[in-house]
KEVO-429406 format. One record per atom (N, C-alpha, C): residue in three letters; y, x, z. Coordinates in steps of 0.2 Angstrom, whole numbers, plus 5000, padded with zeros to 4 digits. Layout:
BEGIN
ALAYXZ;...
END
This chain:
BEGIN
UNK499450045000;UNK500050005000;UNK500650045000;UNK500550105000;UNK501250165000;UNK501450175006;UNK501050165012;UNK501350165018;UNK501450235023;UNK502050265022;UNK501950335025;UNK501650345032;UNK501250305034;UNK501150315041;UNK500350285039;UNK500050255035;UNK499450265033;UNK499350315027;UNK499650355026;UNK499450395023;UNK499450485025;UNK499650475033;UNK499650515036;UNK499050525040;UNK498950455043;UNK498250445046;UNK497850455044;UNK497850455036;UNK496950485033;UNK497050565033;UNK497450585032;UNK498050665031;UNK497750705036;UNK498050665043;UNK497950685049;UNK497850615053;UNK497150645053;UNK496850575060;UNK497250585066;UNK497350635070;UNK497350665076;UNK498150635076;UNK498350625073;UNK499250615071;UNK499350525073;UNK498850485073;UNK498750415074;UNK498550405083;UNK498250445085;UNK497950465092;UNK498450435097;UNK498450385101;UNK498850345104;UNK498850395112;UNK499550395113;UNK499650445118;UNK500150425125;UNK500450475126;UNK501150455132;UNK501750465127;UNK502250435131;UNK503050455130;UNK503350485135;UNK503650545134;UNK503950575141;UNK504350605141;UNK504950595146;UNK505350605146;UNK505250685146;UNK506050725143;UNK505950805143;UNK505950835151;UNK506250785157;UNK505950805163;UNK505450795166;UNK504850775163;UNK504150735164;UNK503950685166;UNK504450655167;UNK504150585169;UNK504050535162;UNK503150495165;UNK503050475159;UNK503350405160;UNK503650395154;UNK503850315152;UNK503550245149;UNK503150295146;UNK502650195141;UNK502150245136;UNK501750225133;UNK501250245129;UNK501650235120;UNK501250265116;UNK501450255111;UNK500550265108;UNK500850205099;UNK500050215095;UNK500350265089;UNK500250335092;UNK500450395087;UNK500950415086;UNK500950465086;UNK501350525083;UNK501950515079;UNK501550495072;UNK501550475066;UNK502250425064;UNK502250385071;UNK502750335070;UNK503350365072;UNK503750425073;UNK504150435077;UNK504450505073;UNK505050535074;UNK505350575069;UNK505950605077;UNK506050685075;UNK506550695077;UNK507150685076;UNK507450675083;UNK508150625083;UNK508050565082;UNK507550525082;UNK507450455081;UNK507750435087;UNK508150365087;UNK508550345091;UNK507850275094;UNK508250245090;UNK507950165089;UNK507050165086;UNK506950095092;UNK506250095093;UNK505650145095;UNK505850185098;UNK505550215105;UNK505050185109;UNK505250135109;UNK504650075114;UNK504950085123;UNK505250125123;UNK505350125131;UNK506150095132;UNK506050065138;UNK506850035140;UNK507250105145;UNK507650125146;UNK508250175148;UNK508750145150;UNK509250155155;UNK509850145156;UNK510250195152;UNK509850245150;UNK510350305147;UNK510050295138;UNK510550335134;UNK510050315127;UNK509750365128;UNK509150355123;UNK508550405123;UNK508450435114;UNK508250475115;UNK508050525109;UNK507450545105;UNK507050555100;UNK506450605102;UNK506450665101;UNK506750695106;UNK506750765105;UNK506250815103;UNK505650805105;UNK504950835101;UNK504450785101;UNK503950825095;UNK503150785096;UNK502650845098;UNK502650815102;UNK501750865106;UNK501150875102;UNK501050865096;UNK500350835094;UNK499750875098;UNK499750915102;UNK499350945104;UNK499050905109;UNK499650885114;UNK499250845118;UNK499550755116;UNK499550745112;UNK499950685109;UNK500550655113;UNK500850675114;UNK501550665117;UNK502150635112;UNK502650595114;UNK503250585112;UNK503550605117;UNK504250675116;UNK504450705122;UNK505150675118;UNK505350645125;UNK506150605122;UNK506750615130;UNK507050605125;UNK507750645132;UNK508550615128;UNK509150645131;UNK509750655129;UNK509750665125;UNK510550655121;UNK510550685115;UNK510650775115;UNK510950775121;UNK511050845120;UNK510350895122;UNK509950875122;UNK509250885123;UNK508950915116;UNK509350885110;UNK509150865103;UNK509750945100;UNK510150975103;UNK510551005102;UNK510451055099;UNK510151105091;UNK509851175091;UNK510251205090;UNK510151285093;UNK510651315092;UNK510451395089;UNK509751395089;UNK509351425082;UNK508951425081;UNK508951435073;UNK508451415067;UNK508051475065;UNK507451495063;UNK507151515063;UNK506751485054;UNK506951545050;UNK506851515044;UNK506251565040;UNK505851525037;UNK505451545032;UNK505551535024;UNK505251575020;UNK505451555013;UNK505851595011;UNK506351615014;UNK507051645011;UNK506951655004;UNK507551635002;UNK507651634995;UNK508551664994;UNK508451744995;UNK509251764995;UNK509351794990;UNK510351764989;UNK510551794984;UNK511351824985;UNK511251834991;UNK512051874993;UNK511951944990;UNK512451994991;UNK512552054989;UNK512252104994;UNK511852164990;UNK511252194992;UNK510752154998;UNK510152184998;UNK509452155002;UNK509752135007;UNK509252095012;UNK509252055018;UNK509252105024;UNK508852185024;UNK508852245027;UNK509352265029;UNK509852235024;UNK510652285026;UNK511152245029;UNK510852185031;UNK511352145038;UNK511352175044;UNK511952195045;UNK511952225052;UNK511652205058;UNK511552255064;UNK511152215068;UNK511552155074;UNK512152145070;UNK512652095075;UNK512452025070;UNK512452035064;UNK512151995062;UNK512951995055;UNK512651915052;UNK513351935048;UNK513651855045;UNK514351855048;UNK514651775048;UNK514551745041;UNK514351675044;UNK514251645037;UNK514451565038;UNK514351525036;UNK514151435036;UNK513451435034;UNK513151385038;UNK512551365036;UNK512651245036;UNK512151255032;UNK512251185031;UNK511351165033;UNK511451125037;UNK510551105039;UNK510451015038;UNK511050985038;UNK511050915037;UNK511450905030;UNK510950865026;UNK511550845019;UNK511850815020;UNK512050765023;UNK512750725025;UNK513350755030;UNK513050845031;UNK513550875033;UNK513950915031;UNK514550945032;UNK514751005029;UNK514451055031;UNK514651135027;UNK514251185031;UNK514551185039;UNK514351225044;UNK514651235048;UNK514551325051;UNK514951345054;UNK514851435057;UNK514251455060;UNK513951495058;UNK513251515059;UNK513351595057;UNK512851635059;UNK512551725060;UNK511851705060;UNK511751745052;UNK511251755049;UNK511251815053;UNK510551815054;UNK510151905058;UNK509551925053;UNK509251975052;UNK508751985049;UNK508352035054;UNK507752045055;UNK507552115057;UNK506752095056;UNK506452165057;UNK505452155053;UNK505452125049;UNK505652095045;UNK505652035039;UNK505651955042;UNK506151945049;UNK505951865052;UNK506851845050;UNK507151805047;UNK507651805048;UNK507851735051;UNK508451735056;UNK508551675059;UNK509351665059;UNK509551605062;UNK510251585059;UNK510551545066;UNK510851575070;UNK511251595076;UNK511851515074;UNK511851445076;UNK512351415074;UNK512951405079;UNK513551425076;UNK513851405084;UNK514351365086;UNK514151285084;UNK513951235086;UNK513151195087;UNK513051195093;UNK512551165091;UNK512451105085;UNK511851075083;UNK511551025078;UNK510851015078;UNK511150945078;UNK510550865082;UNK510050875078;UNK509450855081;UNK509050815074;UNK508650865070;UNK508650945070;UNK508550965066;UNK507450995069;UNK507351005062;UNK506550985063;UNK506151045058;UNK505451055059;UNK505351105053;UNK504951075048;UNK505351105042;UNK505251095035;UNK505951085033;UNK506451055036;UNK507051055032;UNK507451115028;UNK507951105025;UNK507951165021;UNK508851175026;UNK508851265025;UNK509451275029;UNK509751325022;UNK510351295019;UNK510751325014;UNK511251385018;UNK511551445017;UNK511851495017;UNK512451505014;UNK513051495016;UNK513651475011;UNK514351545015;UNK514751565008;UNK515251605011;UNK515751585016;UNK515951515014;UNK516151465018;UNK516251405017;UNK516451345020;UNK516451285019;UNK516951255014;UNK517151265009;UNK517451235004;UNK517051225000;UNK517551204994;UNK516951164988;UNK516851244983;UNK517151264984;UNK517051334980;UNK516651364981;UNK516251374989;UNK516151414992;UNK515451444988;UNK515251514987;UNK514451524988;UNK514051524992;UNK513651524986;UNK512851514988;UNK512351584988;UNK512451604996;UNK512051644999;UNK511251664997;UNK511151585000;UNK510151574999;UNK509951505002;UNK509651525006;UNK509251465009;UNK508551495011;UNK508151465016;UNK507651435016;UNK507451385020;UNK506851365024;UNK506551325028;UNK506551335033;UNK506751275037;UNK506551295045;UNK505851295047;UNK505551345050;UNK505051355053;UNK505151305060;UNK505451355063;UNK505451315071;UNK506251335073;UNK506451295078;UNK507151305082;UNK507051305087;UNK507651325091;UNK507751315097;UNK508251285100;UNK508351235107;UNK509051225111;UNK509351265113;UNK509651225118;UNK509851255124;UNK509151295128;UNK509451345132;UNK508751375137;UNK508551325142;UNK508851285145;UNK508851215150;UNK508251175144;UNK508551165137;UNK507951105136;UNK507451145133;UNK507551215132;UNK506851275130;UNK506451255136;UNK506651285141;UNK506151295149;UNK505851205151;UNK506251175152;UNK505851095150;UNK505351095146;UNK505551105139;UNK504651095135;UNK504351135136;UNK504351195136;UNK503751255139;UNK503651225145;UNK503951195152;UNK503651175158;UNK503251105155;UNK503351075152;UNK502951015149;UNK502251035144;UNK502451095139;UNK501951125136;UNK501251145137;UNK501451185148;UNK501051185149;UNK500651125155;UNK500951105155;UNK500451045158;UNK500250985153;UNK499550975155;UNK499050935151;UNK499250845152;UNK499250815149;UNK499450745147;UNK499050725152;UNK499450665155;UNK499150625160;UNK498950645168;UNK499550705169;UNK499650755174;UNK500350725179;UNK500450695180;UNK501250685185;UNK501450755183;UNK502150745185;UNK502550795187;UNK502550835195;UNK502750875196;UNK502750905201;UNK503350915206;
END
């Protein structure tokens, strides 16, 4: 029927696996049926009620979790790209090791915004300094000289993985490692 949420279940069974909702400081809120149903930054339809609004900050699939919290929970503040496809002047080797000022664009209803592109051992990642919501792996992180219409085009690639704030790092690592259906401590 084109249904991306049955097309993902036969994809990946374990992605349908009916689990907890939990909050990023561990308290569990309500169950959910999958994974599958639920996107980073999803706001609406969560299934849980809150005085505060609620987020999805991550998905656990390991231990089948919806980890939801504040928006600013959702906040990266770096990217971690794979793929690169660069086209600035000389190799990716000869970014200093402070790094080198640029705009990055990670949402396409956004403008670029100020980011430090790092390179070292061949991992290259993107330092943003504004935090941004939402942002998940697979999407693409464009490289720009600066934010006008003129501006160029550095490179790009794919988010591997991100990170927040150290507050909502240390959160999911302290959730990471406890096994579902564990209270909190």
């Amino acid at each position: 029927q084109g249904k991306y949420s049955d097309i993902i279940a036969r994809l990946r069974p374990s992605a349908a696996t009916p689990g907890e909702i939990v909050h990023i400081d561990g308290r569990v809120l309500g169950r959910h049926e999958g994974i599958l149903r639920y996107t980073i930054g999803q706001r609406r339809g969560i299934g849980v009620a809150s005085a505060e609004p609620l987020y999805v900050v991550h998905l656990d699939a390991r231990h089948a979790r919806v980890v939801v919290g504040p928006r600013e929970a959702l906040e990266t503040h770096k990217i971690y790209l794979r793929d690169v496809n660069w086209l600035g002047d000389g190799p990716l080797s000869d970014i200093p090791a402070a790094g080198m000022e640029l705009f990055a664009k990670v949402r396409s209803t956004r403008p670029p915004r100020p980011a430090v592109l790092h390179y070292k051992a061949g991992a290259a990642w993107v330092e943003l300094a504004e935090g941004e919501a939402g942002i998940a792996p697979g999407q693409a992180c464009v490289l720009y000289s600066d934010d006008g219409n003129d501006a160029r085009v550095f490179g790009g690639g794919f988010i591997e993985r991100s990170e927040r704030s150290a507050q909502a790092e240390a959160m999911l690592s302290k959730l990471a490692a406890r096994p579902a259906h564990m209270p909190a401590q």
